[in-house]
C-alpha positions in Angstrom: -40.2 -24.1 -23.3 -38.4 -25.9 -21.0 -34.9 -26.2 -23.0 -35.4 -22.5 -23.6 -35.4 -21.8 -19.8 -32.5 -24.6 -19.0 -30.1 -22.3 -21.6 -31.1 -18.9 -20.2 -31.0 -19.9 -16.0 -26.7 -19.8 -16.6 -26.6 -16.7 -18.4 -29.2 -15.3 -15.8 -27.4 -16.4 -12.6 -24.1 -15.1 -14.4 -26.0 -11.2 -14.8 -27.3 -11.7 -11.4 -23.4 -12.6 -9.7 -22.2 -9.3 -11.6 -24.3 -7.4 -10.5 -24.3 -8.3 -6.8 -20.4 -8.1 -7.2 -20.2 -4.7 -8.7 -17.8 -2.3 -6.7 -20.0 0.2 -4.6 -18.3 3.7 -4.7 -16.3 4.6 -1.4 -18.1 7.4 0.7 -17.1 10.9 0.4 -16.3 12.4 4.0 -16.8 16.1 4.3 -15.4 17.9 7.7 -16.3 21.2 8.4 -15.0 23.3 12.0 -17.7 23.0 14.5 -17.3 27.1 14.7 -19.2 28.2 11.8 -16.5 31.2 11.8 -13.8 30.2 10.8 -12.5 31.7 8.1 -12.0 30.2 4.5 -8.5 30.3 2.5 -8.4 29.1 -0.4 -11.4 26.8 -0.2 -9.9 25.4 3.1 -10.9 26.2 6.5 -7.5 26.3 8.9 -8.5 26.1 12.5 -5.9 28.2 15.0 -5.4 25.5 18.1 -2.6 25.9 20.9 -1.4 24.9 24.0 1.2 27.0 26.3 3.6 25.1 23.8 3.2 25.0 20.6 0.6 26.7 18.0 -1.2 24.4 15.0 -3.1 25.3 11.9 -5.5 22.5 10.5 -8.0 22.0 7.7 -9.6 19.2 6.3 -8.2 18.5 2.7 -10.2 16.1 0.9 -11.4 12.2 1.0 -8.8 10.6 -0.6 -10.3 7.0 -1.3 -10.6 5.2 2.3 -8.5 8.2 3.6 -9.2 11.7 5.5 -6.5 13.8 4.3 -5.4 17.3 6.3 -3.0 20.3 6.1 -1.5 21.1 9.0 1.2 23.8 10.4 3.1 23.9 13.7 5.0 26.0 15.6 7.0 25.1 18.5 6.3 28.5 20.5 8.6 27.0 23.7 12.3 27.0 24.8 12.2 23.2 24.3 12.4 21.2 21.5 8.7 19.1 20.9 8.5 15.7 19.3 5.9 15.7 16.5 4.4 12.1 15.8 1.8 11.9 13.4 1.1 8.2 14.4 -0.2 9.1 17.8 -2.6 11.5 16.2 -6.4 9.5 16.3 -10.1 10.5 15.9 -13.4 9.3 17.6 -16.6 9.0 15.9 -19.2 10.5 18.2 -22.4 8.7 18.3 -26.1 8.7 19.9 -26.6 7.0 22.8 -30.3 7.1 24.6 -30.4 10.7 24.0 -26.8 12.0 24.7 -23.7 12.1 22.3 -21.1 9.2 23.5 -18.0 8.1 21.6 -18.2 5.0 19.2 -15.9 2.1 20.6 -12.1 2.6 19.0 -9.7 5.2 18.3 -8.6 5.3 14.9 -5.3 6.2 14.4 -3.8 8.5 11.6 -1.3 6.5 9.1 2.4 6.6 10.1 4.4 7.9 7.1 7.4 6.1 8.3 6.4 2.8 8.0 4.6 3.4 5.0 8.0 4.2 3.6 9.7 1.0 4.9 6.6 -0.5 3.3 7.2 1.1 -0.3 10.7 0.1 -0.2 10.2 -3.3 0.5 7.8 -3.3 -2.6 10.5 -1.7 -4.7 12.4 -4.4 -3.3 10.4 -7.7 -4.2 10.0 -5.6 -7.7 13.6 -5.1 -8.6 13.8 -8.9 -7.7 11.7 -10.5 -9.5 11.9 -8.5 -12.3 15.9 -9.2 -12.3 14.0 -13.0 -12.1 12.2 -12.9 -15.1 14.8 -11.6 -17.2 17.2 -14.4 -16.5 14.4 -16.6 -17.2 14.7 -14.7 -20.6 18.3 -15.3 -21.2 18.2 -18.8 -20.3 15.4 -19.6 -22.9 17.3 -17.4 -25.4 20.8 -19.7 -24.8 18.2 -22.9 -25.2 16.8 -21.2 -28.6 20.4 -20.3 -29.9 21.5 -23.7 -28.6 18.5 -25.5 -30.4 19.7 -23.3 -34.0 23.1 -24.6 -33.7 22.3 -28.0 -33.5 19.5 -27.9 -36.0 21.5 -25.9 -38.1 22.0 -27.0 -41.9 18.7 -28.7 -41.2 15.9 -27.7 -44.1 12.6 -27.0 -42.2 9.0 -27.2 -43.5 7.1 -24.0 -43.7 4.7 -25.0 -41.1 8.1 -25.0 -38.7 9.5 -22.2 -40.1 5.7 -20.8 -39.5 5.7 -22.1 -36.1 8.9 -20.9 -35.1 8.1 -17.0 -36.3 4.9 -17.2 -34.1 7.0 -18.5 -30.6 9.7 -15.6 -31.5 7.0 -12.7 -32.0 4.9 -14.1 -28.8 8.2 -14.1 -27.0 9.0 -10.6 -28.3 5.5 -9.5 -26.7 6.0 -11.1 -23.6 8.9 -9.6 -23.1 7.6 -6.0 -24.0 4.4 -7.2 -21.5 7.0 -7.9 -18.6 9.1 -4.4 -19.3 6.2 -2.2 -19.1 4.3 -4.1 -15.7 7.9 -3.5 -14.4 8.2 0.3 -15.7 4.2 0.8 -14.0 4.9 -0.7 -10.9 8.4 0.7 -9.8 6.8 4.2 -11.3 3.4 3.7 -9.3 6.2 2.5 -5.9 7.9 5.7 -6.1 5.3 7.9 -6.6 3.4 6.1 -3.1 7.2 6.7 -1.4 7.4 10.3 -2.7 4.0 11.0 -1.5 4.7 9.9 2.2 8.3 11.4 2.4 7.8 14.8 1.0 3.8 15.7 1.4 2.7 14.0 4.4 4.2 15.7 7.9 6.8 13.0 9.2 8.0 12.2 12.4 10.1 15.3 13.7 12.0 17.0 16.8 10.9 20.5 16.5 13.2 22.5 17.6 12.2 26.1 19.1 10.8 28.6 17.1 11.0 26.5 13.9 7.8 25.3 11.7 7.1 21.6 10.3 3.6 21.7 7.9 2.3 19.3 5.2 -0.6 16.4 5.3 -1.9 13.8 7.9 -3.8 11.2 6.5 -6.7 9.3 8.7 -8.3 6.2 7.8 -11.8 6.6 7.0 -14.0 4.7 9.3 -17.8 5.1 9.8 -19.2 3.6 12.9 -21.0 0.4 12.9 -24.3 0.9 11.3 -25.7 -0.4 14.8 -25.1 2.5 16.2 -26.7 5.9 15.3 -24.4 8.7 14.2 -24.3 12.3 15.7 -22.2 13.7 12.5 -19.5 14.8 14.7 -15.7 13.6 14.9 -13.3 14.4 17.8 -9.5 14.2 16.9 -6.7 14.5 19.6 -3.2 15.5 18.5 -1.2 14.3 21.8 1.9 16.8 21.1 4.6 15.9 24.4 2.5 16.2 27.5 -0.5 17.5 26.7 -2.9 16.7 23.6 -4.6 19.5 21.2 -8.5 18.5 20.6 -10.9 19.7 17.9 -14.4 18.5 16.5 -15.4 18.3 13.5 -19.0 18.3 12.1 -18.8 15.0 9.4 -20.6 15.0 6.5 -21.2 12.2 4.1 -21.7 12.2 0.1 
């Protein structure tokens, strides 16, 4: 009985680790208008906001992973031209607080597209570099094989080295095939993170007058701390020049 349980306690603390170390799904974030009347287009819901400036359109997207994603729209309605900087865009959570709705400690700030961009071509960067690494890793151990052949040349070899050298040439044929397609999948999984930020997401722009600028903001995530009791609601400030369009959203989460 008691070897019985000394083999199973490994295998039963292994199950246990797994499934304490299992990956819990992300939260979905729904945000809906406060105004129950907005209208729906499309199965979005674009909010009309405005200063004595300029005029934006905004509805909530989607959760995209750890990400709130939006489509916005705006229009510089003055004589002036207006800098639009997604980075300065935030959000606060608003929370219950003995009885009345308070905002949660922190802004959180949307994503900057720029320096996402710097960041995916660094990556492309480092990529094309060490891939250009490994493959003169490759050409140096193929001059040592051919150098190897040369001098071994004339040589008879037994079939367990003629064996042994068939098995080092097809597992260096599939390590090289292993290091060209990780290279193909990263620069192609690089580029399509670059092309996301540079032509979906709205980038930093001087708007001149009259002219439009539209495409997706992208928030991180964040739920407040679970000490604190949620009032479902989330306030985001779009500071455009010098003054700041506000709207709140009703949060739900799936």
């Amino acid at each position: 009985m008691n070897i019985k349980f000394n083999l199973m306690w490994p295998f039963a603390f292994v199950m246990m680790w797994l499934s304490i170390s299992c990956a819990a799904p992300l939260p979905v974030f729904v945000l809906n208008p406060v105004d129950e009347n907005v209208p729906w287009t499309m199965g979005k819901r674009f909010i009309k906001l405005s200063n004595d400036r300029i005029e934006m359109r905004l509805a909530f997207d989607r959760t995209l992973y750890d990400q709130l994603v939006f489509d916005a729209q705006f229009i510089n309605r003055s004589s002036d031209t207006i800098m639009i900087s997604p980075e300065k865009f935030y959000y606060c959570n608003l929370v219950i607080h003995k009885g009345e709705e308070k905002f949660a400690p922190g802004k959180i700030y949307a994503i900057d597209p720029e320096a996402q961009i710097i960041f995916a071509d660094v990556q492309s960067a480092k990529e094309q570099a060490d891939y250009a690494n490994s493959q003169t890793l490759q050409l140096i151990d193929a001059v040592v094989d051919l150098t190897g052949d040369i001098v071994t040349a004339g040589q008879r070899k037994t079939k367990e080295e003629i064996r042994e050298e068939r098995e080092e040439d097809l597992e260096r044929q599939l390590d090289d095939v292993a290091t060209e397609q990780e290279h193909e999948t990263a620069t192609y999984n690089i580029n399509s993170l670059r092309n996301r930020w540079a032509n979906t997401a709205v980038r930093k722009t001087s708007l001149p007058p009259n002219h439009t600028i539209s495409g997706k903001i992208y928030f991180p995530a964040v739920k407040e701390s679970n000490k604190l009791i949620s009032a479902n609601k989330v306030k985001f400030y779009f500071p455009l020049q010098d003054s700041a369009i506000v709207v709140t959203y009703k949060r739900h989460i799936y």
